[in-house]
Jmol script that loads the backbone (N, CA, C; Angstrom):
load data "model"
ATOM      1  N   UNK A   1     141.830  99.525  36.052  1.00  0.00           N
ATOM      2  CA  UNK A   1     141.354 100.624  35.230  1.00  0.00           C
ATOM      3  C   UNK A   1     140.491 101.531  36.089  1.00  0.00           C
ATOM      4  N   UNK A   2     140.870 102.950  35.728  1.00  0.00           N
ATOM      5  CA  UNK A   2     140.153 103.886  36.974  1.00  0.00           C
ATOM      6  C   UNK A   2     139.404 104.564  36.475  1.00  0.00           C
ATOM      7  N   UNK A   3     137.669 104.512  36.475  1.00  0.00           N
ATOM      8  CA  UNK A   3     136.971 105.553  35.278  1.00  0.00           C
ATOM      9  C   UNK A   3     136.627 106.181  36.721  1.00  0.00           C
ATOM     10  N   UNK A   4     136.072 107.338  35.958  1.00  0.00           N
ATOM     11  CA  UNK A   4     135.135 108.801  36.867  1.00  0.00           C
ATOM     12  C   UNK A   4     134.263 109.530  36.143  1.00  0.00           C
ATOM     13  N   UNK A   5     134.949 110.570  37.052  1.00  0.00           N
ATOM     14  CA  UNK A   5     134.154 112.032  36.413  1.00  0.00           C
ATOM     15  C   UNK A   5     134.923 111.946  35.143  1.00  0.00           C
ATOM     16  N   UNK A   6     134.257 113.207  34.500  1.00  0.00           N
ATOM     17  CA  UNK A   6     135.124 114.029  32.931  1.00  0.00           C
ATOM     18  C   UNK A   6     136.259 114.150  33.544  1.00  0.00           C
ATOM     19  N   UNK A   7     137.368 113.661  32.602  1.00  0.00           N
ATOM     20  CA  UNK A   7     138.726 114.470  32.113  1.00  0.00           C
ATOM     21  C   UNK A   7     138.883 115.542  32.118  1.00  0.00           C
ATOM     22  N   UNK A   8     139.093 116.653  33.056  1.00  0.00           N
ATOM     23  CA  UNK A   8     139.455 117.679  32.172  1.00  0.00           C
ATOM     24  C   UNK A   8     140.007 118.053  31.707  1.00  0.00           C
ATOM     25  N   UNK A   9     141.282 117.431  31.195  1.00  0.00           N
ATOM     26  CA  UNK A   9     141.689 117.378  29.912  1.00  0.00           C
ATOM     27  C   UNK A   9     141.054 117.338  28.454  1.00  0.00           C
ATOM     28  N   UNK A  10     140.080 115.839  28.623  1.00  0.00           N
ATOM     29  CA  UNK A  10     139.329 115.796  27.540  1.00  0.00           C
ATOM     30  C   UNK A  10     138.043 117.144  27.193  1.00  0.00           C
ATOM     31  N   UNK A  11     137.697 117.886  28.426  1.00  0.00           N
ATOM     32  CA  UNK A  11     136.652 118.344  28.485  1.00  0.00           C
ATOM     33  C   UNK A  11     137.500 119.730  27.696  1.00  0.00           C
ATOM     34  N   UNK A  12     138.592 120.124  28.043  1.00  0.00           N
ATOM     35  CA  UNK A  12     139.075 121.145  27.195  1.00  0.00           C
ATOM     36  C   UNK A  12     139.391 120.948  25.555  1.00  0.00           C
ATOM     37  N   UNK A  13     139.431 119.235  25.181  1.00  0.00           N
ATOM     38  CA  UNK A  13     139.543 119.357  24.018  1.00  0.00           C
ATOM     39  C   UNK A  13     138.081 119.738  23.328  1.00  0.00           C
ATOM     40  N   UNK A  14     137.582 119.150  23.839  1.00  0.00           N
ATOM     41  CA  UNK A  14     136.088 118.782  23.296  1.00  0.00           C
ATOM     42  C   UNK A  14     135.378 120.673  22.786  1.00  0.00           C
ATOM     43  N   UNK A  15     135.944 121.221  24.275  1.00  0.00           N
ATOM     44  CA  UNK A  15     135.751 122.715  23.728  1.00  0.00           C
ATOM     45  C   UNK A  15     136.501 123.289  23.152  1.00  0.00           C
ATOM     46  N   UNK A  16     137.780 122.883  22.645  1.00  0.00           N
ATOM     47  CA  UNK A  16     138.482 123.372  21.618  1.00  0.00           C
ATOM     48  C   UNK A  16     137.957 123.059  20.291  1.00  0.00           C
ATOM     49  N   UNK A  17     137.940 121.702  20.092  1.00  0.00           N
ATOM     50  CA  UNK A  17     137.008 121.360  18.870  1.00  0.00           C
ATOM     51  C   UNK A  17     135.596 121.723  18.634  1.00  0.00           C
ATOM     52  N   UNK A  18     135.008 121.949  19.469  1.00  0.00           N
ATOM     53  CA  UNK A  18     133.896 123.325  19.388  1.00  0.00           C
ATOM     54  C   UNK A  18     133.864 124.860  18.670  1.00  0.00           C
ATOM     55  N   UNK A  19     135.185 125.070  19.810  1.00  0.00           N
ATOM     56  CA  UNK A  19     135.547 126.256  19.630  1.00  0.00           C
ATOM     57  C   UNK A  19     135.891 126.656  17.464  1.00  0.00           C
ATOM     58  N   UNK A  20     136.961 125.341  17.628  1.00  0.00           N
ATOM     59  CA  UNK A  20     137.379 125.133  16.168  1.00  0.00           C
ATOM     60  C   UNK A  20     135.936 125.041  14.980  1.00  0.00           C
ATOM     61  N   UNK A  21     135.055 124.324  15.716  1.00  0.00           N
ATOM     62  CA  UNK A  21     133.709 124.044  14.921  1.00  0.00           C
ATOM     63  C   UNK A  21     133.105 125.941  14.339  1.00  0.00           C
ATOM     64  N   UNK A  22     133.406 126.552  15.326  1.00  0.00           N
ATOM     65  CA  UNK A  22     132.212 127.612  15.202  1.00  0.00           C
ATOM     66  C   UNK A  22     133.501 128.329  14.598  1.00  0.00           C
ATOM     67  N   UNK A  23     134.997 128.552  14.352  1.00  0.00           N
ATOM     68  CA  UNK A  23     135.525 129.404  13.673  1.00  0.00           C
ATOM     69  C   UNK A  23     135.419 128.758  12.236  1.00  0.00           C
ATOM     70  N   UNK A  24     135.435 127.773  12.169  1.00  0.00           N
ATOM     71  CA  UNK A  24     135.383 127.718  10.637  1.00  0.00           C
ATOM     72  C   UNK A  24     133.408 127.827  10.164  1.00  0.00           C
ATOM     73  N   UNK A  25     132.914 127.674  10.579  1.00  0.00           N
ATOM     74  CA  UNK A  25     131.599 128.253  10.087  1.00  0.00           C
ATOM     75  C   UNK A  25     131.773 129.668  10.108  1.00  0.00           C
ATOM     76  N   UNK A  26     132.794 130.192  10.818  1.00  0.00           N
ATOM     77  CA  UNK A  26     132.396 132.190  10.802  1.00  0.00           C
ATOM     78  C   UNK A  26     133.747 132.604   9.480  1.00  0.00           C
ATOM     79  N   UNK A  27     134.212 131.204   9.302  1.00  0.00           N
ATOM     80  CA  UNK A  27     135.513 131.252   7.899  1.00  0.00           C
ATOM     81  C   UNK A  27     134.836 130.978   6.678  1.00  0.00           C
ATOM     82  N   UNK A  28     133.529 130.533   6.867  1.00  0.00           N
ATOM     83  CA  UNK A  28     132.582 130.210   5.697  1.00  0.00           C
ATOM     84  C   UNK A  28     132.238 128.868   5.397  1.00  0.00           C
ATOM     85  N   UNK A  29     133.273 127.652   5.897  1.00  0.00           N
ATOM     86  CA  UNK A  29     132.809 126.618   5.790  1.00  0.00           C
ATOM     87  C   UNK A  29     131.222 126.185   6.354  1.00  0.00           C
ATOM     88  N   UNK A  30     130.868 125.110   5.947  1.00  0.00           N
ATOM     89  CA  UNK A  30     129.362 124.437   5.741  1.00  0.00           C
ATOM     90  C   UNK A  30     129.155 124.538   7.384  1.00  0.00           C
ATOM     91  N   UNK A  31     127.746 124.599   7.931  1.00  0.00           N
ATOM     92  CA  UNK A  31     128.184 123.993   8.935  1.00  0.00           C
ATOM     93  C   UNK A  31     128.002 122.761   9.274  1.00  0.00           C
ATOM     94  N   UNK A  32     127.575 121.737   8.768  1.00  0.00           N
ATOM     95  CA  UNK A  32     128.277 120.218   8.132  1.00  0.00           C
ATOM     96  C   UNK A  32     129.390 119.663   8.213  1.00  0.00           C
ATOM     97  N   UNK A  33     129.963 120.778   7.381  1.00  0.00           N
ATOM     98  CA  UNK A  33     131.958 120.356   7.336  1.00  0.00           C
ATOM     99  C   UNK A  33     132.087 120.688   8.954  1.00  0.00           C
ATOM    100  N   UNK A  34     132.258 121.943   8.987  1.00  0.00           N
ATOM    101  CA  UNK A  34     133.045 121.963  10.271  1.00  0.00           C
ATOM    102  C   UNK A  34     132.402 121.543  11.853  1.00  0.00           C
ATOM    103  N   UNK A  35     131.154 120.600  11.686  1.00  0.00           N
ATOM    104  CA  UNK A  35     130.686 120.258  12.340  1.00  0.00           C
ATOM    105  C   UNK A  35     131.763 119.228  12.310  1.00  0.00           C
ATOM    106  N   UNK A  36     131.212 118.340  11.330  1.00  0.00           N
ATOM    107  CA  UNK A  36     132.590 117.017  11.071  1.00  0.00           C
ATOM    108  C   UNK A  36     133.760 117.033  11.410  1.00  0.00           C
ATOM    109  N   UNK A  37     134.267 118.323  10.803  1.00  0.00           N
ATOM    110  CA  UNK A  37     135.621 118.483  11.180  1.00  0.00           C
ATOM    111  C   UNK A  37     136.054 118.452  12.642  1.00  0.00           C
ATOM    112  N   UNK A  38     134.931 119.219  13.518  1.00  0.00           N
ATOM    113  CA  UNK A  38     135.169 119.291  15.358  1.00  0.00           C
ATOM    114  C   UNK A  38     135.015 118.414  15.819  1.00  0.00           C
ATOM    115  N   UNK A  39     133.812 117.673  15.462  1.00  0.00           N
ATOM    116  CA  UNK A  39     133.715 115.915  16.363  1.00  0.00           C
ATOM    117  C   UNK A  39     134.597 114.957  15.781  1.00  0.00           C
ATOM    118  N   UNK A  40     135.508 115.026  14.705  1.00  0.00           N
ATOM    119  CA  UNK A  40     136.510 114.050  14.462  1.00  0.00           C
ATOM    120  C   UNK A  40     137.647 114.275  15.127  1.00  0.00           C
ATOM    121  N   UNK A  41     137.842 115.717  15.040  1.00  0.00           N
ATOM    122  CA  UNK A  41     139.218 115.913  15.887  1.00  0.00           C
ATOM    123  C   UNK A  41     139.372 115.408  17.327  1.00  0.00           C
ATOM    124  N   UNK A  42     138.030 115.823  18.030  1.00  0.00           N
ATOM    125  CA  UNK A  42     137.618 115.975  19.364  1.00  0.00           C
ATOM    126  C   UNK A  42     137.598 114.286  19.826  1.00  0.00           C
ATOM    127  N   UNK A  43     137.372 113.414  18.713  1.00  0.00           N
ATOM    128  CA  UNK A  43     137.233 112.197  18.801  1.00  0.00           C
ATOM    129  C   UNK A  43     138.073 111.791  18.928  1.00  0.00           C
ATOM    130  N   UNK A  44     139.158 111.661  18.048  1.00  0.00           N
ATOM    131  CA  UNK A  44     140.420 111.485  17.539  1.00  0.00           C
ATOM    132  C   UNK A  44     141.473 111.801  18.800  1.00  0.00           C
ATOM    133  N   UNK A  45     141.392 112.924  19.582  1.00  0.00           N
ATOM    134  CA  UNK A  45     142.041 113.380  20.639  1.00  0.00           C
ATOM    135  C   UNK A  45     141.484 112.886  21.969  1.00  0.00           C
ATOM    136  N   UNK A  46     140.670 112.438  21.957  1.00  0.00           N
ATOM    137  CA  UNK A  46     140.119 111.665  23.050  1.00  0.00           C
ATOM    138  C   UNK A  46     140.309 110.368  22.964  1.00  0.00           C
ATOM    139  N   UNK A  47     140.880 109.909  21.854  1.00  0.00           N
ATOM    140  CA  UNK A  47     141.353 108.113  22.114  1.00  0.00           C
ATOM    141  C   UNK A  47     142.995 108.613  22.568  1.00  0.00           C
ATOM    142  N   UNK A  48     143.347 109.642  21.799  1.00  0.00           N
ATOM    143  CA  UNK A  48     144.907 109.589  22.614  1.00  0.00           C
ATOM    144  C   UNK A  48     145.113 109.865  24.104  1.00  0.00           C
ATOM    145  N   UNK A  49     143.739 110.986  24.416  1.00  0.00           N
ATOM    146  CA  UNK A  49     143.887 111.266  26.089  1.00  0.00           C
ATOM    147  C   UNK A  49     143.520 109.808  26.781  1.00  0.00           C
ATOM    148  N   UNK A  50     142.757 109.018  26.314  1.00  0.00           N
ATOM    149  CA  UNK A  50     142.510 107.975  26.898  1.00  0.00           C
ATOM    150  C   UNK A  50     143.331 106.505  26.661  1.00  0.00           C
ATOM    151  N   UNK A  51     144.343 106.670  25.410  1.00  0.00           N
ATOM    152  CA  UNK A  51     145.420 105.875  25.594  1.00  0.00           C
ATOM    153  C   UNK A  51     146.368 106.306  26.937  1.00  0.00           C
ATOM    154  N   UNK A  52     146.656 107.638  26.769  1.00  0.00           N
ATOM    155  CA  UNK A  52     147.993 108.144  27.902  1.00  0.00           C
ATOM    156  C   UNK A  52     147.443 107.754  29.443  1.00  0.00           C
ATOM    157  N   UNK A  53     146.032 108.246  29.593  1.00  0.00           N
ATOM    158  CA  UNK A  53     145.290 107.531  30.858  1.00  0.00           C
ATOM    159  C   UNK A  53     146.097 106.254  31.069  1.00  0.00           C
ATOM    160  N   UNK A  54     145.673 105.592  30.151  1.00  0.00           N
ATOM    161  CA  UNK A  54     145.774 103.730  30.616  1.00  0.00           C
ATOM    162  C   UNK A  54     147.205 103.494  31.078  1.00  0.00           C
ATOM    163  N   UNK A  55     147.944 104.371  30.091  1.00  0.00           N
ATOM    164  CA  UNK A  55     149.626 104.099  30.368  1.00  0.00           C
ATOM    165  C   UNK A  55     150.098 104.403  31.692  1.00  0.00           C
ATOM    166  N   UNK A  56     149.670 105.673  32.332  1.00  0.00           N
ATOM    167  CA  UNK A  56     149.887 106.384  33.127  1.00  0.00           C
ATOM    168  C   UNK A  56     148.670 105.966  34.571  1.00  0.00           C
ATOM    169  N   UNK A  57     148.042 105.006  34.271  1.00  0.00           N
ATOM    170  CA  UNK A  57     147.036 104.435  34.965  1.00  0.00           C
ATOM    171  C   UNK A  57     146.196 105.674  35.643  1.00  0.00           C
ATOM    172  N   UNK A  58     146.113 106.520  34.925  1.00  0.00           N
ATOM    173  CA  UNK A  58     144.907 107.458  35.851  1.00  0.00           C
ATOM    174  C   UNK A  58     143.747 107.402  35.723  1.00  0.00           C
ATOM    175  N   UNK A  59     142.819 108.665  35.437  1.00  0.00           N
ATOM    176  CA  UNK A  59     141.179 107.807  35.335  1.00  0.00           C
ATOM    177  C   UNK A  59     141.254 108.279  33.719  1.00  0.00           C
ATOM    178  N   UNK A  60     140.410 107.223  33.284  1.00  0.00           N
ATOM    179  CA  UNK A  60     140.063 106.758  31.837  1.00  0.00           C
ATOM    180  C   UNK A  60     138.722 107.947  31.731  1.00  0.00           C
ATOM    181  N   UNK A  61     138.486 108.063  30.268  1.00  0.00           N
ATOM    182  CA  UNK A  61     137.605 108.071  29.503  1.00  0.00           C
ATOM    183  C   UNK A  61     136.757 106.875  29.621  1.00  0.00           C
ATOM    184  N   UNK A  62     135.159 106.824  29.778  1.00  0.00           N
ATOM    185  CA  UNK A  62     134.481 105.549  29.506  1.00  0.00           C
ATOM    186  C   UNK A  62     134.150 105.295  28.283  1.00  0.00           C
ATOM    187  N   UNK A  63     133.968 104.304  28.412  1.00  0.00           N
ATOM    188  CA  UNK A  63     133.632 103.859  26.677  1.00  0.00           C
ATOM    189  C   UNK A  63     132.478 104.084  26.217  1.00  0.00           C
ATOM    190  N   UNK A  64     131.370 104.800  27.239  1.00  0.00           N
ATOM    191  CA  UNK A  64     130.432 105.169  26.795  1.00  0.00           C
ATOM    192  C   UNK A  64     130.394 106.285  25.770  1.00  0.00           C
ATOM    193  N   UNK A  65     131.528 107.410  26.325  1.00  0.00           N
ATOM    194  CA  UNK A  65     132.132 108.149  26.058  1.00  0.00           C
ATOM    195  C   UNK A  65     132.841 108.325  24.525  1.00  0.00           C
ATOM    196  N   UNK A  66     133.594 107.270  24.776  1.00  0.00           N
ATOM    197  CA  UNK A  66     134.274 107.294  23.180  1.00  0.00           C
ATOM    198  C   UNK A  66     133.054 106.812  22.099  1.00  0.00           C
ATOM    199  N   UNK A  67     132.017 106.006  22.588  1.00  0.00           N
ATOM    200  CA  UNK A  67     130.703 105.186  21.405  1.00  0.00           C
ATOM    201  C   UNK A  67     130.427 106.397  21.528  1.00  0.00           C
ATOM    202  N   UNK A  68     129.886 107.457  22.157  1.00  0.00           N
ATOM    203  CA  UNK A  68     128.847 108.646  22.044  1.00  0.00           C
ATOM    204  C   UNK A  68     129.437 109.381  20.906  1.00  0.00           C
ATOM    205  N   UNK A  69     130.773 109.451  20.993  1.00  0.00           N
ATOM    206  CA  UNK A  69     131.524 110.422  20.203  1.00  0.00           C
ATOM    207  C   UNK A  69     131.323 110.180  18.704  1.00  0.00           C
ATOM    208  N   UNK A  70     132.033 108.684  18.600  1.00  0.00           N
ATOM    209  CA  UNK A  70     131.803 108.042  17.241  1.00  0.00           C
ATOM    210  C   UNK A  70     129.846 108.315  17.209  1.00  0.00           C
ATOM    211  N   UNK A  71     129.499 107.804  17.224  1.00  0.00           N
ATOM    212  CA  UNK A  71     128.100 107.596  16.899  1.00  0.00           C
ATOM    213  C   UNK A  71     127.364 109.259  16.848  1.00  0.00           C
ATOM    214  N   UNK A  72     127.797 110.403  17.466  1.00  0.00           N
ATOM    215  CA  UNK A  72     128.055 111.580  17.005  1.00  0.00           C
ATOM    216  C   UNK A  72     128.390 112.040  15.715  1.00  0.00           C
ATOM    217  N   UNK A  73     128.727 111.198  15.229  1.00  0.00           N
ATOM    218  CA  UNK A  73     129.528 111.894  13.301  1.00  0.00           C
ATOM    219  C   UNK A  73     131.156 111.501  13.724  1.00  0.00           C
ATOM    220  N   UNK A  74     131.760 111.295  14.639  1.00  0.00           N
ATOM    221  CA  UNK A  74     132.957 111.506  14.994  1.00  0.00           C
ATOM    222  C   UNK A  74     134.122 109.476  14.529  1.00  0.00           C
ATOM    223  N   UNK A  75     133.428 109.020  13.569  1.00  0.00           N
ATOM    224  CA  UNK A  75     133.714 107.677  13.618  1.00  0.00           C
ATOM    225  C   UNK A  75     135.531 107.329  12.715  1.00  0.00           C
ATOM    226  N   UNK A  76     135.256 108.637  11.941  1.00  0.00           N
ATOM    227  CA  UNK A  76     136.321 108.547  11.319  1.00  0.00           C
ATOM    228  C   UNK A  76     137.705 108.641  12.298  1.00  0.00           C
ATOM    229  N   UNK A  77     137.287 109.891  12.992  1.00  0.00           N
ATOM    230  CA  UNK A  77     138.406 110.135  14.223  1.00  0.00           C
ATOM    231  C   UNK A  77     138.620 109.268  14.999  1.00  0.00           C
ATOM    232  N   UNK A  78     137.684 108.278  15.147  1.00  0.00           N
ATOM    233  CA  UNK A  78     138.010 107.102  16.407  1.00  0.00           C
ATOM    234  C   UNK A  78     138.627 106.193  15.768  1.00  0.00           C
ATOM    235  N   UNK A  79     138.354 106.007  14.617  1.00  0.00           N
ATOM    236  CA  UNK A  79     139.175 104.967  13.255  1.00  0.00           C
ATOM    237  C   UNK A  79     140.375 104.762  13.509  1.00  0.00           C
ATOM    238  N   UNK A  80     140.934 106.507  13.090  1.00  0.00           N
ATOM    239  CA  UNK A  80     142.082 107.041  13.056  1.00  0.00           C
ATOM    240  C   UNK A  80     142.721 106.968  14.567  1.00  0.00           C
ATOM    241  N   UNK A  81     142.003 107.114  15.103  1.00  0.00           N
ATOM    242  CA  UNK A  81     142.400 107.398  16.880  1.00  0.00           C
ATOM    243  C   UNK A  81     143.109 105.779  17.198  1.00  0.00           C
ATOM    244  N   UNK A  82     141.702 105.009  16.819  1.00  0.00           N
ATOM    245  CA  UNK A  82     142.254 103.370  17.520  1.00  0.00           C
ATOM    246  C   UNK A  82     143.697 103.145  16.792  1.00  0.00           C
ATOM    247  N   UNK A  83     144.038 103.183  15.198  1.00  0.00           N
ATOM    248  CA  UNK A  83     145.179 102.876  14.810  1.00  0.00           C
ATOM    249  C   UNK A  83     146.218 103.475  15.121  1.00  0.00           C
ATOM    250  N   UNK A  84     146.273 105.405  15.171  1.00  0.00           N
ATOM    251  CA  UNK A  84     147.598 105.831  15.546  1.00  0.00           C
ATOM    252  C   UNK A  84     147.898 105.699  16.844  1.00  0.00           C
ATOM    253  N   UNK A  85     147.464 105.207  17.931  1.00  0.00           N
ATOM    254  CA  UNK A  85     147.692 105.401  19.294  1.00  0.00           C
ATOM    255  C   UNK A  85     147.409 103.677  19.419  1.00  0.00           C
ATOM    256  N   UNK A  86     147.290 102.816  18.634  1.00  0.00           N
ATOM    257  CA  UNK A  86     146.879 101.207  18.932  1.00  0.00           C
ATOM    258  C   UNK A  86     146.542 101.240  20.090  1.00  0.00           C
ATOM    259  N   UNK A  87     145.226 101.698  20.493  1.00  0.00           N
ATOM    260  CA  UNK A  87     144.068 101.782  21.300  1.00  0.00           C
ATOM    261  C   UNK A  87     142.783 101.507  21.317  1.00  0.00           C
ATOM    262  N   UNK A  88     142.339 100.539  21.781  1.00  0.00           N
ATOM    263  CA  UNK A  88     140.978  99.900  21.578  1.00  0.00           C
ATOM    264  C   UNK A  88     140.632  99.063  20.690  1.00  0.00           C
ATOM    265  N   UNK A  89     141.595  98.196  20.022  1.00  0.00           N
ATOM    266  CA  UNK A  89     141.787  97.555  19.114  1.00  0.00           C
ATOM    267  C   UNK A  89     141.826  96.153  19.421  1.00  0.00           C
ATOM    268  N   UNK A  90     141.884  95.830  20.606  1.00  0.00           N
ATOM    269  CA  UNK A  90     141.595  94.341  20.919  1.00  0.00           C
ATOM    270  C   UNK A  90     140.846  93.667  22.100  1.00  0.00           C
ATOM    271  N   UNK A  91     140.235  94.693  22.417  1.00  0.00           N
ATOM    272  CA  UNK A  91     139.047  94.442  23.538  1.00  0.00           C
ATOM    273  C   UNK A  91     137.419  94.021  22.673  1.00  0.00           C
ATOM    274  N   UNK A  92     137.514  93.074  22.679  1.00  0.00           N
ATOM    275  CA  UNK A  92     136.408  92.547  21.284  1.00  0.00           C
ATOM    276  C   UNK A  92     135.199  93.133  21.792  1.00  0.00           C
ATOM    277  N   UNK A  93     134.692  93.055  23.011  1.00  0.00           N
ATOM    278  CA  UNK A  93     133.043  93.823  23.151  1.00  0.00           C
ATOM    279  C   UNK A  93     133.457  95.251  22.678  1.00  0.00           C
ATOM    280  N   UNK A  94     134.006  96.243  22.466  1.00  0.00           N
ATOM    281  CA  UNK A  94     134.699  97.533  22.376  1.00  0.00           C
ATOM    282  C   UNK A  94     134.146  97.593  21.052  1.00  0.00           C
ATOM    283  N   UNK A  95     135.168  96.553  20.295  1.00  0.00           N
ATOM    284  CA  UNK A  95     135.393  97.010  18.521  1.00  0.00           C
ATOM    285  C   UNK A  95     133.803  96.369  18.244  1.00  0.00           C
ATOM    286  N   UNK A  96     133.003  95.534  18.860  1.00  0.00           N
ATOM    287  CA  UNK A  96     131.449  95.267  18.209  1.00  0.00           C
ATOM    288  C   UNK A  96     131.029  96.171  18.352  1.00  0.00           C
ATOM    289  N   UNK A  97     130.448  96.918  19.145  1.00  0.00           N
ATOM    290  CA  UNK A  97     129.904  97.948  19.779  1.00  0.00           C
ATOM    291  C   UNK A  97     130.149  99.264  18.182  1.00  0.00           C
ATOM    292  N   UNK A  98     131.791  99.696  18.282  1.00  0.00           N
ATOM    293  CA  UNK A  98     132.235 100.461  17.415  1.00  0.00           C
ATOM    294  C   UNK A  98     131.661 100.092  16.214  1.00  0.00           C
ATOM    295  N   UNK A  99     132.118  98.797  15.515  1.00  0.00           N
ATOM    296  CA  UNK A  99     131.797  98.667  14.428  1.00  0.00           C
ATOM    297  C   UNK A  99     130.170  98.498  14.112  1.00  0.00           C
ATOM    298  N   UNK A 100     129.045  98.199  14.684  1.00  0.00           N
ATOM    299  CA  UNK A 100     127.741  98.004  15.044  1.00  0.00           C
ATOM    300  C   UNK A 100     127.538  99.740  15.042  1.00  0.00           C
ATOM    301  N   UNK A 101     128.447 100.904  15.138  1.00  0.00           N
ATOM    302  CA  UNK A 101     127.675 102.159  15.136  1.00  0.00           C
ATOM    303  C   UNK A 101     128.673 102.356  13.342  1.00  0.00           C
ATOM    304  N   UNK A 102     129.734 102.190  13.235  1.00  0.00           N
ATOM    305  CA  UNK A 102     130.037 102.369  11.869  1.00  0.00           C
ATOM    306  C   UNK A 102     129.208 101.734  10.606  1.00  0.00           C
ATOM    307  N   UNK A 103     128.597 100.293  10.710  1.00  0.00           N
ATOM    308  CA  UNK A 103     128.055 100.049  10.277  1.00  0.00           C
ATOM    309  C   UNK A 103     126.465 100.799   9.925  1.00  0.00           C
ATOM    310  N   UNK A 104     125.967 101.239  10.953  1.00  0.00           N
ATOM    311  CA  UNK A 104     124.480 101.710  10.893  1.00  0.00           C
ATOM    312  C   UNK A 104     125.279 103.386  10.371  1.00  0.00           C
ATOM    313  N   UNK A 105     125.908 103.851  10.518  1.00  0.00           N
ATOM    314  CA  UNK A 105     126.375 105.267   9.813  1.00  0.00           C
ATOM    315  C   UNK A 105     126.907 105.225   8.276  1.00  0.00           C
ATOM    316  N   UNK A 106     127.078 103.963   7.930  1.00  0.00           N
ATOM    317  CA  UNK A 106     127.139 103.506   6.956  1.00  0.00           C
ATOM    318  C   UNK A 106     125.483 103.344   5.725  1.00  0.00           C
ATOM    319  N   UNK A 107     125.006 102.950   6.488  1.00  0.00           N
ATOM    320  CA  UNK A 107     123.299 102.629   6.499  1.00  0.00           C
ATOM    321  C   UNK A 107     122.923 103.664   6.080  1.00  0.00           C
ATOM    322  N   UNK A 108     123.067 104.705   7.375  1.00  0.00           N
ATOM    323  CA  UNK A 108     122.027 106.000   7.341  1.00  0.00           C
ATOM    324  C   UNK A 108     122.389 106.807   6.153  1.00  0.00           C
ATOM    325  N   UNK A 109     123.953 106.905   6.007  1.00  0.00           N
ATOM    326  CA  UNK A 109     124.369 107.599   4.709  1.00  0.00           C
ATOM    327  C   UNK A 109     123.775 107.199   3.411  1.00  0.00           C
ATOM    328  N   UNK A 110     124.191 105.732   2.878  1.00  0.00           N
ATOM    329  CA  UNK A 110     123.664 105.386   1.778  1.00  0.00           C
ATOM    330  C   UNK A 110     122.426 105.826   1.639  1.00  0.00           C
ATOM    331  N   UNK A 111     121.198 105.243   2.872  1.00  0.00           N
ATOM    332  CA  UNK A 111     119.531 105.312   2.514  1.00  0.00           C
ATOM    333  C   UNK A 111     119.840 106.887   1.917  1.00  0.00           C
ATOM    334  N   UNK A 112     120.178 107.550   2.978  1.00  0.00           N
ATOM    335  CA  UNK A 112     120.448 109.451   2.340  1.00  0.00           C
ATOM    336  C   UNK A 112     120.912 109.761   1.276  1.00  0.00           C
ATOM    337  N   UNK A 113     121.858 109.230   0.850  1.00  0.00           N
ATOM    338  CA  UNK A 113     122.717 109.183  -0.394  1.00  0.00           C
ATOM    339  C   UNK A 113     121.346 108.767  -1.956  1.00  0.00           C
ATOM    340  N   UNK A 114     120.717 107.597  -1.796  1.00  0.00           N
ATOM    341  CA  UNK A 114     119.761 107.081  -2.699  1.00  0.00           C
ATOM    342  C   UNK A 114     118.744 108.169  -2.879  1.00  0.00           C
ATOM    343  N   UNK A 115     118.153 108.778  -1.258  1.00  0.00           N
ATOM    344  CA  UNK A 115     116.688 109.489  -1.244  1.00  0.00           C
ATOM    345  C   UNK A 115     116.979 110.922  -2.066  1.00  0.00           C
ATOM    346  N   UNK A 116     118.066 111.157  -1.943  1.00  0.00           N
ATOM    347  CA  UNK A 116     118.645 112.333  -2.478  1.00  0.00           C
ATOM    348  C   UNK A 116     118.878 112.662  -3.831  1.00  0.00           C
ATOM    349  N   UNK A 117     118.633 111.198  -4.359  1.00  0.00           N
ATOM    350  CA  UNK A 117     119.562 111.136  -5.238  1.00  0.00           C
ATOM    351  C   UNK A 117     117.746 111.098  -6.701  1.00  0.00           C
ATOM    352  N   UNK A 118     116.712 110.591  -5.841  1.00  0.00           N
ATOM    353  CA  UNK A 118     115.788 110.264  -6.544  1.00  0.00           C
ATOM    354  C   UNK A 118     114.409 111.345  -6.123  1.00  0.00           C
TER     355      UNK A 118
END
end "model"
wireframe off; spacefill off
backbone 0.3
color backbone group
């Protein structure tokens, strides 16, 4: 496995889903939503650039990389990412790590969800 520098591949998605972030706030969406909306995609497209890596043995995405993303707001996309591309799905320190930040985003929502609510 060959990690490095940034992808730049990935580094162009990441500013596409940026890019995508700030047109839909100037389309009127929240900027919440389309915050969400850019770090899921951006997430989501970075487990596939980093599946094709592995296949193609070039340099990887680190996994620091993909946790930053998820743990960013981006958890749904990595969800989605690990199942459609069956990537990262059986390296067990990987999925603790993942699930240990889904879990606490889980956390932070509810406490928010209650304080909000009272």
């Amino acid at each position: 496995m060959k990690t490095g520098a940034a992808n730049p591949l990935l580094v162009i998605i990441v500013g596409m889903a940026l890019a995508g972030t700030v047109a839909c706030i100037a389309l009127g969406l929240s900027f919440l939503r389309s915050y969400l909306l850019g770090i899921n995609l951006a997430t989501f497209l970075a487990y596939g650039i980093d599946k094709r890596q592995a296949i193609v043995g070039s340099v990887r995405t680190p996994e620091l990389v993909l946790h930053a993303l998820a743990l960013a707001g981006g958890t749904p996309g990595a969800f989605l990412g690990q199942v459609v591309f069956r990537h990262k799905t059986q390296k067990r320190s990987f999925r603790t790590v993942f699930i240990a930040i889904a879990l606490l985003q889980a956390l932070v929502l509810t406490a928010w969800w209650h304080a909000s609510r009272g």
